[in-house]
C-alpha positions as CSV (number, residue, x, y, z in Angstrom):
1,X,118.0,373.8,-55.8
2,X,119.8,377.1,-55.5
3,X,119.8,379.9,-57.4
4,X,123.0,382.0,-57.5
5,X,125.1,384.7,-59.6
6,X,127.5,382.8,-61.6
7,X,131.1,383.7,-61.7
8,X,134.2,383.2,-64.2
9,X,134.7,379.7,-62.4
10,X,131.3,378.8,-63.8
11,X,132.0,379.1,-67.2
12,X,132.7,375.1,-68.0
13,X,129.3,374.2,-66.2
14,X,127.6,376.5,-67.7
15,X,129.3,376.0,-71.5
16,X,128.1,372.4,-70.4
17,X,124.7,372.9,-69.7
18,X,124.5,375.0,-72.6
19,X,125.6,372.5,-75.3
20,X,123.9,369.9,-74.0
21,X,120.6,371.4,-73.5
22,X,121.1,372.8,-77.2
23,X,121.7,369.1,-78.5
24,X,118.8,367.7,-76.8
25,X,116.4,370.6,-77.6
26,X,117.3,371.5,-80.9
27,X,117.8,368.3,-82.5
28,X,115.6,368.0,-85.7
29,X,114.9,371.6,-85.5
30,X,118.6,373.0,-85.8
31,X,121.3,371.2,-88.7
32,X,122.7,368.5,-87.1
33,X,126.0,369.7,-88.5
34,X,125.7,372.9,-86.0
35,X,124.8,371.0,-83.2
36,X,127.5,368.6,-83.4
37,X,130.4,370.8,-84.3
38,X,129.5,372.7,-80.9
39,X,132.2,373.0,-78.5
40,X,132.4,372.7,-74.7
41,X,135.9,374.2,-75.2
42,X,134.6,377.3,-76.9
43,X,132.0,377.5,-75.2
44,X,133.4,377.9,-71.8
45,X,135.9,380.7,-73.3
46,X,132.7,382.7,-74.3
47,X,130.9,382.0,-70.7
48,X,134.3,382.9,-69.2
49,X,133.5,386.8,-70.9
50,X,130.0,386.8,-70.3
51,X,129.9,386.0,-67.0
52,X,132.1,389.3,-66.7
53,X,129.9,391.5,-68.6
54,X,126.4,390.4,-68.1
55,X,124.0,389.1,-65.5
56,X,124.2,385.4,-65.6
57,X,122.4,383.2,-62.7
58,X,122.7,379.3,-62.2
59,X,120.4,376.9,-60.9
60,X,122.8,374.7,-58.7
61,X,122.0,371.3,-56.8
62,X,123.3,370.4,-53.0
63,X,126.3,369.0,-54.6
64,X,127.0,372.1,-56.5
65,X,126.3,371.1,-59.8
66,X,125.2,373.4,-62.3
67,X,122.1,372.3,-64.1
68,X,120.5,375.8,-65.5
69,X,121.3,379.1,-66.8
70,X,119.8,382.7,-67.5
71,X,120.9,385.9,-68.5
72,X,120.0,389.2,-69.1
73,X,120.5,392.6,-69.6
74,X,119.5,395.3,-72.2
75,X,117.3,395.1,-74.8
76,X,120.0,394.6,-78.0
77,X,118.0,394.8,-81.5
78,X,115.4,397.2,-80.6
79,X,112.9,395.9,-82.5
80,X,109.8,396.9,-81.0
81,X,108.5,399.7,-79.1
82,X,108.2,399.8,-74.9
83,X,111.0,396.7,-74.3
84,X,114.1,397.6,-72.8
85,X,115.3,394.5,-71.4
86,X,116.3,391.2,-72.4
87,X,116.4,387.8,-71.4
88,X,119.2,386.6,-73.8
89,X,119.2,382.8,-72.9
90,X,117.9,380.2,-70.4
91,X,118.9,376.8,-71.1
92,X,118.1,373.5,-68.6
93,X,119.5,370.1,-68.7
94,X,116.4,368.1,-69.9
95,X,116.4,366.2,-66.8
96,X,115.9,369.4,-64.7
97,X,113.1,370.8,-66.5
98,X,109.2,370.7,-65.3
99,X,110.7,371.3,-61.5
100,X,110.3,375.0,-61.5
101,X,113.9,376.0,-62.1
102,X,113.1,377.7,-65.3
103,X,110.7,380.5,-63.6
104,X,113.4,380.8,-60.3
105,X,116.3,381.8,-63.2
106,X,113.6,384.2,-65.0
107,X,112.5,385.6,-61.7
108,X,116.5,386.3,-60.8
109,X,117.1,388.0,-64.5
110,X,113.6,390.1,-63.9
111,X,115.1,391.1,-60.5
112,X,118.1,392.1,-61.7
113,X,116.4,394.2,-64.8
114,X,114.3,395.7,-62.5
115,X,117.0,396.9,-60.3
116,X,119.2,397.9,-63.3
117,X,115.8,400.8,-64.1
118,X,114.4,398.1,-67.0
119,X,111.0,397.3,-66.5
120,X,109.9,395.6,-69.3
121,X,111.2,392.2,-71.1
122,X,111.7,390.6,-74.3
123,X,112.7,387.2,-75.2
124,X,113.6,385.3,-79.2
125,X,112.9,381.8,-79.0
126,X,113.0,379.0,-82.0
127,X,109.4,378.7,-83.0
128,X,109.5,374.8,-83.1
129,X,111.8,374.9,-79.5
130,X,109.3,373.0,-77.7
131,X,109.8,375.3,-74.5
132,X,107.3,378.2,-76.2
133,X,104.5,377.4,-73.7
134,X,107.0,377.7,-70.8
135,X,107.0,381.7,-71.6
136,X,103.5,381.8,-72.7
137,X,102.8,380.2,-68.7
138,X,104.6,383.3,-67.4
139,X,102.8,385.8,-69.1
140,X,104.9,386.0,-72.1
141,X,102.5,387.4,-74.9
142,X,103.9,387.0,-78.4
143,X,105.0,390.3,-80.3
144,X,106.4,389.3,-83.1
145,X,108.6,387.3,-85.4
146,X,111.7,387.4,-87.4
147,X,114.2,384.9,-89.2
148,X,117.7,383.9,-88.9
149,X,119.8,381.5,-90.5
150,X,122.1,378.4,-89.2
151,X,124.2,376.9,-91.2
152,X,122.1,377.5,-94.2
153,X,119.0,376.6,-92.8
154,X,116.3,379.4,-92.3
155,X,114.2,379.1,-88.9
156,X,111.5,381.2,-87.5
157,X,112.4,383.1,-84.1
158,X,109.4,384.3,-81.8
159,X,109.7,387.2,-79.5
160,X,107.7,386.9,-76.0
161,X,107.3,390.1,-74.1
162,X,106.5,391.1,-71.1
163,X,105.4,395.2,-70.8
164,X,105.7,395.4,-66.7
165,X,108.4,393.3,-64.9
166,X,106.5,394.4,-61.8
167,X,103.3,392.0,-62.9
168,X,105.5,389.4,-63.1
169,X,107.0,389.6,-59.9
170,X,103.9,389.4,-58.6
C-alpha cells in the first residue's frame, strides 16, 4: 500500500471511496434518504476543489487503486481551547480497514500539520460510527460533544483530540 498526495485527477477515486465508505458505515445510523441520494458525480466536483485547497493523502494499491483518504488542515470551528488543526475526514473502503491504512493516512495529515506550525489535532466523528475506537487506539482522548442534523435527523458528533502532534509521531 502506498501512501501519496492526491491530485485533481484523484478526485473520482476519492468521491468513490468516500460514498461508498459513507453507505457502508453509516447505514442505520445516517437517513437512508441521505445516503442514497449521494452522488459520485458531485462528489468528485467537490474532491476536484479540495484537492486544490487542502491537504488530502490516498492510500493506493500496486495497481493504483485508491482505497483510502485523509485530509487536513486548520482547525475550522474553534470550539475548544489548545487545537489548531484538523483532521477533517478519513474514509476506507470496508474491505481495507483493520490493515493499518487508517494510522499511515493520519500519520501523513499529522506530518503535514506539523510542518504547516500546527501541533495539535482535533477530529468530529458520529458517535454511533463504529470506527470511535480507531481514534481512541491512537491516543485520541475525547473533548467533547456537539449535534448536527441530516436530513432531519439529529446525531451526536464526538470530538477526539490530540494536544501534541509530536507524541503521536512517536
Amino acid at each position: 500500500m502506498k501512501i501519496r498526495t492526491a491530485t485533481v485527477n484523484d478526485a473520482a477515486q476519492i468521491a468513490k471511496v468516500h460514498v461508498d465508505s459513507w453507505r457502508t458505515t453509516y447505514r442505520g445510523i445516517v437517513p437512508d434518504s441521505f445516503l442514497d441520494g449521494m452522488s459520485y458525480e458531485e462528489r468528485t466536483k467537490r474532491w476536484q476543489k479540495i484537492s486544490v485547497e487542502q491537504n488530502v493523502f490516498v492510500a493506493e494499491t500496486d495497481d493504483d487503486t485508491i482505497v483510502g483518504f485523509a485530509n487536513g488542515g486548520r482547525e475550522r470551528q474553534g470550539k475548544f481551547d489548545g487545537y489548531n488543526g484538523e483532521l477533517y475526514a478519513i474514509y476506507i473502503l470496508q474491505e481495507y480497514q483493520g490493515d493499518g491504512i487508517g494510522r499511515q493516512l493520519t500519520a501523513a495529515v499529522v506530518d503535514s500539520l506539523l510542518k504547516e506550525g500546527l501541533h495539535s489535532m482535533l477530529i468530529w466523528v458520529l458517535q454511533d460510527n463504529p470506527a470511535t475506537y480507531f481514534y481512541e487506539s491512537i491516543g485520541g482522548k475525547r473533548i467533547g460533544t456537539d449535534e448536527l442534523e441530516i436530513n432531519g435527523v439529529k446525531l451526536t458528533e464526538i470530538a477526539y483530540g490530540w494536544k501534541k502532534l509530536t507524541q503521536f509521531r512517536k
